[in-house]
C-alpha positions in Angstrom: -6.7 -2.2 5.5 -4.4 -1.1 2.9 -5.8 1.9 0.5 -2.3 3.5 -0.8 -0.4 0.9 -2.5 2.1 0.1 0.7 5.3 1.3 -0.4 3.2 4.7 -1.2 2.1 5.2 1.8 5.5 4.1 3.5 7.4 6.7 1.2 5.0 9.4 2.2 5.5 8.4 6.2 9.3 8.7 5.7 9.6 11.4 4.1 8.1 13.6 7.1 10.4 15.3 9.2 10.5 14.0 13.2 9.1 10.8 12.3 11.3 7.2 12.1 9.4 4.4 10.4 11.9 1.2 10.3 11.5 -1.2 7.6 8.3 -3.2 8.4 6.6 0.5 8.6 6.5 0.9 12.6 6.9 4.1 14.1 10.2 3.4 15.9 9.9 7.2 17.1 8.3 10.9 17.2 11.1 13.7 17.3 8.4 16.3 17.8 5.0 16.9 19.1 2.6 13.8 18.0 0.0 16.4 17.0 2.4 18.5 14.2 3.6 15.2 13.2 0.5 13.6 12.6 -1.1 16.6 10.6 2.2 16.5 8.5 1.5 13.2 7.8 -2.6 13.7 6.8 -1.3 16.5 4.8 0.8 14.7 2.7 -2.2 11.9 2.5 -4.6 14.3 1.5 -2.5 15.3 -1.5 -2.9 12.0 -2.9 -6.9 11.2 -2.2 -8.6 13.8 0.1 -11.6 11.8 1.1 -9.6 8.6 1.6 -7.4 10.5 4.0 -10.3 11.9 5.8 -11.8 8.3 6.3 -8.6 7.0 7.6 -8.0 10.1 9.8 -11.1 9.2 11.3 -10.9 5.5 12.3 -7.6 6.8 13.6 -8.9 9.7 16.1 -11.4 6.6 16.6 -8.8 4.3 17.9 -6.4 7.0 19.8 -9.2 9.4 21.7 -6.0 11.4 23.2 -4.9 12.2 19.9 -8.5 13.2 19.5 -9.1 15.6 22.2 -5.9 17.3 21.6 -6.5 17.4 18.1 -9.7 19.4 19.0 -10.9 20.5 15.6 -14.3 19.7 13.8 -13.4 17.0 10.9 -15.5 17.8 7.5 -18.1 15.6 6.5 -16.4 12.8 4.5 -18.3 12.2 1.3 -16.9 9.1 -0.7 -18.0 7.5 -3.9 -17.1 4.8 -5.6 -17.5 3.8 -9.3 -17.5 -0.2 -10.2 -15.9 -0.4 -13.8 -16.6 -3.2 -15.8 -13.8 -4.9 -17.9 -13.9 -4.5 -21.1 -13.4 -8.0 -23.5 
């Protein structure tokens, strides 16, 4: 699922310290603890679309339960909305 226009989100990914993405956008390594790098990362994110972020922090912590448990924080409710615009002719 792609919500930041790819080359957004890869920008934002490299630009955090102790993380390597390579060129296809896999993280080729973590230089410090996956927990400070990760809520560098969702900072960065958030700056762009809060509730987006949260939704995709979510399905993460879904998919990585160790990441999860040491995360050990309550995540806020995530409250989307979306608004279907009609072009105009």
């Amino acid at each position: 699922m792609v919500i930041f226009g790819p080359s957004i989100a890869l920008d934002i990914a490299k630009s955090v310290n102790g993380l390597t993405i390579d060129s296809t956008g896999d993280v080729t390594a973590i230089a410090d603890s996956p927990m400070v790098v990760m809520q560098k990362v969702v900072t960065l994110y958030q700056e762009l679309s809060e509730p987006v972020v949260l939704l995709q922090f979510r399905l993460l912590l879904d998919q990585y339960p160790d990441i999860f448990l040491e995360y050990n924080q309550p995540l806020p409710p995530i409250r989307l909305s979306c608004s279907l615009v009609e072009a105009k002719r």
